[in-house]
C-alpha positions in Angstrom: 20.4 -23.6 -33.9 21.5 -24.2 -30.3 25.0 -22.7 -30.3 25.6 -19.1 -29.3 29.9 -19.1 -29.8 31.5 -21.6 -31.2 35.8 -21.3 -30.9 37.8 -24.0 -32.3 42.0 -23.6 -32.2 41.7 -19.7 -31.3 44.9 -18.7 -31.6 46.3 -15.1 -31.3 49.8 -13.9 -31.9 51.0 -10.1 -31.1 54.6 -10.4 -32.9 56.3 -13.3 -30.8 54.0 -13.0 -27.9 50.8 -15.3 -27.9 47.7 -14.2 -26.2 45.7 -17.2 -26.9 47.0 -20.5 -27.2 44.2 -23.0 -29.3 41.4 -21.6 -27.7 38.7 -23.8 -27.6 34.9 -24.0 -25.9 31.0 -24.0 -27.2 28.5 -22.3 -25.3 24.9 -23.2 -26.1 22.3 -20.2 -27.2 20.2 -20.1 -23.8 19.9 -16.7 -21.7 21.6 -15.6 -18.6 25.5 -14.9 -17.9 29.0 -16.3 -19.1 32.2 -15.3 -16.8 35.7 -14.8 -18.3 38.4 -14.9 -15.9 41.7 -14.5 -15.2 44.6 -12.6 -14.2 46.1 -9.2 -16.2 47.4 -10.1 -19.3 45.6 -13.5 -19.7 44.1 -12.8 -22.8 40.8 -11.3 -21.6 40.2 -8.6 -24.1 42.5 -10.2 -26.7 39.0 -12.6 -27.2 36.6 -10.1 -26.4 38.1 -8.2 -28.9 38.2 -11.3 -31.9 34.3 -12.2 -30.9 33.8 -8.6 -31.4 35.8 -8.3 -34.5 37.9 -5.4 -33.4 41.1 -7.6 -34.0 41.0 -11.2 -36.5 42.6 -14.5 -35.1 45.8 -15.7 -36.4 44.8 -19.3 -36.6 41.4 -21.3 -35.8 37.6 -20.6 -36.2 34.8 -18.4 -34.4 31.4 -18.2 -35.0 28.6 -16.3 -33.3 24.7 -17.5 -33.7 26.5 -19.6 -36.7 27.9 -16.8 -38.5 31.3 -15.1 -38.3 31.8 -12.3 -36.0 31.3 -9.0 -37.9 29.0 -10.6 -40.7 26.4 -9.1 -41.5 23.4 -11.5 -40.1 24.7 -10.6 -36.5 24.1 -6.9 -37.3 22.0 -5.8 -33.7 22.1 -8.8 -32.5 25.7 -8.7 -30.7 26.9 -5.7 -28.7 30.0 -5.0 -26.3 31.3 -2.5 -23.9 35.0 -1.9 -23.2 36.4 -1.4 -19.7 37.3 2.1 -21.0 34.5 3.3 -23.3 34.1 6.9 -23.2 31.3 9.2 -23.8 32.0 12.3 -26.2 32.5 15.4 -23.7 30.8 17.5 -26.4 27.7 16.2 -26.8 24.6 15.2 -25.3 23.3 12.3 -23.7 20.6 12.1 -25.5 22.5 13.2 -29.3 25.1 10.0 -28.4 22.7 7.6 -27.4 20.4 8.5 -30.9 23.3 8.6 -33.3 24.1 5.2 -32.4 20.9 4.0 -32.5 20.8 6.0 -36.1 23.8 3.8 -36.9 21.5 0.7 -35.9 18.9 2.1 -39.1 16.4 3.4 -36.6 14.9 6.3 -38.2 15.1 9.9 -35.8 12.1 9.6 -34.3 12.5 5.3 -33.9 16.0 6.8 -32.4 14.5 9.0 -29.8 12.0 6.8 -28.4 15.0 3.8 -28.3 17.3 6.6 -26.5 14.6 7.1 -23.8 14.1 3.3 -23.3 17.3 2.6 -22.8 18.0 4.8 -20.3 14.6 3.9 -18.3 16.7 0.5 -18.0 19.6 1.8 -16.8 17.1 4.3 -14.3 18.6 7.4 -15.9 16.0 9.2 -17.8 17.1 12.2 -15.9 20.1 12.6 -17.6 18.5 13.1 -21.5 19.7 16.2 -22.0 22.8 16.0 -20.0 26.5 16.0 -21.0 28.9 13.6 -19.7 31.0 15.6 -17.8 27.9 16.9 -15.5 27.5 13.2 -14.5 29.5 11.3 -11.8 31.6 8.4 -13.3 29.2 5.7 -12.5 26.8 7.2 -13.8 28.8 7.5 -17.0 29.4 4.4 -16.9 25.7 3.1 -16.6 24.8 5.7 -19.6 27.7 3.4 -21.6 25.7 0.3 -20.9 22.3 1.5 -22.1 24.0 2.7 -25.4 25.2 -1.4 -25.3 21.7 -2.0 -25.3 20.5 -0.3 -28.1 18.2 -2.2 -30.4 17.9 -5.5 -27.6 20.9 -7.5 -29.2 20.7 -11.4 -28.0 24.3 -11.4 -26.8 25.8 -8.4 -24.7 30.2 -8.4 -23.9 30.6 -6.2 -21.1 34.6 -6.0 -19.6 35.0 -4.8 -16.0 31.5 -3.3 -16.0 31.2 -1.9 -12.2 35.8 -1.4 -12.5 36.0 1.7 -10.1 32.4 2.1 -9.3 31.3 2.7 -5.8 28.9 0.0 -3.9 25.5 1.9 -5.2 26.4 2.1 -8.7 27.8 -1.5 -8.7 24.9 -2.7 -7.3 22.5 -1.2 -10.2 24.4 -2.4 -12.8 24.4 -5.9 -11.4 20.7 -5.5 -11.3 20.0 -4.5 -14.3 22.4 -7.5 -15.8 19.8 -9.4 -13.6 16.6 -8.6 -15.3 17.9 -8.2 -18.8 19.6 -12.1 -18.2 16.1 -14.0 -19.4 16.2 -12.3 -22.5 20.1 -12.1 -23.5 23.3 -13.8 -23.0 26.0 -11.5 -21.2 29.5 -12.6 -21.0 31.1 -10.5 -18.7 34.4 -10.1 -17.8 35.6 -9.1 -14.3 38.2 -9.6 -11.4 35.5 -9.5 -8.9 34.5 -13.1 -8.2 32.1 -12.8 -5.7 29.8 -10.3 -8.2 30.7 -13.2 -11.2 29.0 -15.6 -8.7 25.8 -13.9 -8.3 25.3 -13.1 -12.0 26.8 -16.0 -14.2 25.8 -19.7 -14.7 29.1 -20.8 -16.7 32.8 -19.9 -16.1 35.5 -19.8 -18.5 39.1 -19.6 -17.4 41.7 -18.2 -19.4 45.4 -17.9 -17.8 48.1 -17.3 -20.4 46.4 -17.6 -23.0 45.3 -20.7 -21.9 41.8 -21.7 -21.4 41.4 -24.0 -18.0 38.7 -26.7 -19.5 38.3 -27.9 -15.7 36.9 -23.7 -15.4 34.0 -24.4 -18.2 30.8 -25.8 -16.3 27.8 -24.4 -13.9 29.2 -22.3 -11.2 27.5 -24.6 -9.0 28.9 -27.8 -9.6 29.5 -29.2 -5.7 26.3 -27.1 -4.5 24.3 -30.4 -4.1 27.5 -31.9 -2.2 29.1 -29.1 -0.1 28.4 -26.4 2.1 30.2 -23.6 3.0 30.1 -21.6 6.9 31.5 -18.5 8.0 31.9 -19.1 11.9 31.6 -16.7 14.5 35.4 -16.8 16.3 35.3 -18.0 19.9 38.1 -17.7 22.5 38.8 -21.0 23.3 36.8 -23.3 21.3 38.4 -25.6 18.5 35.6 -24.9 15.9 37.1 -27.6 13.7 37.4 -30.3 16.3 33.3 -29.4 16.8 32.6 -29.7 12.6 34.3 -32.9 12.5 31.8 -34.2 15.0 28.6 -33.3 13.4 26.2 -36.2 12.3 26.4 -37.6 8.6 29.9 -35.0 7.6 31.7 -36.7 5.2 34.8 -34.3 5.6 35.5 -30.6 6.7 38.1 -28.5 5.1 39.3 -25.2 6.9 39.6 -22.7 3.8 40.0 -19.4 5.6 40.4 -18.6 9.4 37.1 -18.3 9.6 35.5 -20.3 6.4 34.7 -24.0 6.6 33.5 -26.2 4.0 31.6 -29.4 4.4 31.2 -32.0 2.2 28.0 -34.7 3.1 26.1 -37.4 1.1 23.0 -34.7 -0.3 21.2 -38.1 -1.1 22.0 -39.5 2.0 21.0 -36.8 4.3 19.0 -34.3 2.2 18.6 -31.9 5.9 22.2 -32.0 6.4 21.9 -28.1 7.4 19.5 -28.7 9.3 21.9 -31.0 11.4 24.7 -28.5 11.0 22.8 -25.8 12.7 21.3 -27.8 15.7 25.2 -28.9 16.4 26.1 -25.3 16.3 23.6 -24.2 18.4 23.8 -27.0 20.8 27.5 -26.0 21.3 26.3 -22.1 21.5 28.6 -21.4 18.7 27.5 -18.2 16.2 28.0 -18.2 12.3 27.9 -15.2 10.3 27.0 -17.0 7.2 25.6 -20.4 5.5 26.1 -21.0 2.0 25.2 -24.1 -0.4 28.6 -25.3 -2.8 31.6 -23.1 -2.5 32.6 -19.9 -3.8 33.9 -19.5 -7.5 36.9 -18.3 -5.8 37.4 -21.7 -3.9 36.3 -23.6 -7.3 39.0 -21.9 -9.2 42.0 -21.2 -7.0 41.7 -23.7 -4.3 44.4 -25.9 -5.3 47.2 -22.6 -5.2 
C-alpha cells in the first residue's frame, strides 16, 4: 500500500454554506510533513476534522492507510491535535497523559512508562507530576503534543501548533516535528509560512473551500532554477540595474524592497551563486541573505 489519504469529491455543507467544494488530492504513505493552507474560514479544520472523523462528509470519499477514517484498523495509528486542545485543570500531568494512553489498551504500568516517553520527546519530564495550570502556555501546549504522540501513530494532524507561542517554545516544537518526521507523516496546519517551509515537503491549498491543485507539489519546485537575495540597501546604488548585469541571469524579479529573485539555466551554469556573489562583491554591495528557490509565500501568493 503506498497511499496514506486518499479524498475524492470531498464535499462539506454547514446548512447552505459549503466549506469544501469536491475536494480532491492523494498523498503517498512516505514520512515527513504535509502543509494545509489558507486564509480563516477556508476550510482548514472543516477537513482536519472529516480525516479525523470528528464531523462525516456530505458527498465524496476519504480513506486513510486504505481504510475509512474512524475504522477500526487505523486505531493508534492516526492522531490529531486541535488549535485549542485543553488540558483538564484538575488533574495531573502525568494522570492525563496515562488515561489516554489507557484508552490506547496500554495496561497501567505499559501507560506509565509511555507517559514518561512521551514527554522525554517533548523535553518535559519535569512536569510528571505537575498540573496544567503551574505550567506556562507553551509549555501546555508542548504537553498536548506528547499526549498526540501516544502509542507512535504513523500519521500525526497538528492545527496551529506553535499559535501564540513565544520564539523558544516555537522553536522546540518545530524540532521535535523534525526528528519525529522519518518516522511519521504530520500534516500540519498553520498561518506561518516561513515555519511551513522549514518543516513540510508538500503543500496543499485550500481557499474557499477550494483546493488550489497548482498548491499540491514539493515546496521546492523552482529551487534548481531560482534564487532568492535579500540585499543590503545602499544610498545611491540601483541594485537592480547591477542584478540585471550579472553573467548567465536569465531574469531578475524585485519581490520586496529588498528581496530579489533570479532565475538562471541550473544546467547551464551549475555555479551560478558563485557568480552572483563575485558580482556583488566586486560592486562592494552587502546581502543579508542567499537562498535556493523562493519562499512558499512567493510560490503561493505571488501572482496577488
Amino acid at each position: 500500500m503506498s497511499s496514506l489519504i486518499e479524498c475524492s469529491n470531498l464535499s462539506k455543507n454547514f446548512g447552505s454554506k459549503q466549506a469544501l467544494k469536491n475536494v480532491s488530492f492523494s498523498l503517498d504513505i512516505a514520512k515527513g510533513a504535509t502543509a494545509l493552507v489558507g486564509p480563516n474560514g477556508a476550510g482548514k479544520t472543516t477537513l482536519f476534522s472529516i480525516l479525523c472523523n470528528y464531523q462525516l462528509p456530505t458527498s465524496g470519499t476519504v480513506s486513510i492507510f486504505g481504510h475509512a477514517p474512524g475504522s477500526n484498523p487505523l486505531f493508534g495509528k492516526v492522531s490529531a491535535l486541535p488549535q485549542d486542545a485543553q488540558l483538564d485543570p484538575r488533574f495531573a500531568i502525568s494522570h492525563q497523559l496515562s488515561f489516554y494512553a489507557k484508552l490506547q489498551g496500554y495496561s497501567t504500568k505499559q501507560a506509565k512508562i509511555e507517559t514518561q516517553r512521551v514527554l522525554e520527546i517533548v523535553d518535559l519530564s519535569e512536569v510528571l507530576n505537575s498540573r496544567p495550570a503551574e505550567l506556562s502556555h507553551g509549555m501546555r501546549k508542548r504537553v498536548a503534543i506528547a499526549q498526540a504522540l501516544i502509542g507512535q501513530p504513523q500519521l500525526i494532524m497538528l492545527d496551529e501548533p506553535t499559535a501564540g507561542l513565544d520564539p523558544a517554545n516555537a522553536r522546540k516544537i518545530r524540532k521535535i516535528v523534525t526528528e519525529l518526521s522519518d518516522r511519521a507523516h504530520f500534516i500540519i496546519s498553520s498561518h506561518n509560512l516561513s515555519e511551513l517551509e522549514q518543516l513540510c515537503s508538500t503543500v496543499l491549498m485550500l481557499d474557499q473551500g477550494v483546493l488550489s491543485q497548482q498548491a499540491i507539489g514539493e515546496v521546492s519546485t523552482n529551487a534548481l532554477q531560482q534564487l532568492t537575495i535579500l540585499i543590503e540597501p545602499q544610498q545611491g546604488i540601483n541594485t537592480l540595474q547591477i542584478l540585471q548585469q550579472v553573467s548567465d541571469l536569465v531574469s531578475v524579479k524585485q519581490n520586496h524592497h529588498n528581496s530579489f529573485i533570479l532565475d538562471y539555466d541550473a544546467a547551464q551554469t551549475p555555479t551560478f551563486d558563485v557568480t552572483l556573489l563575485q558580482a556583488l562583491h566586486q560592486h562592494k554591495l552587502p546581502y543579508r541573505q542567499l537562498s535556493r528557490g523562493v519562499s512558499l509565500e512567493e510560490q503561493l501568493f505571488s501572482e496577488e
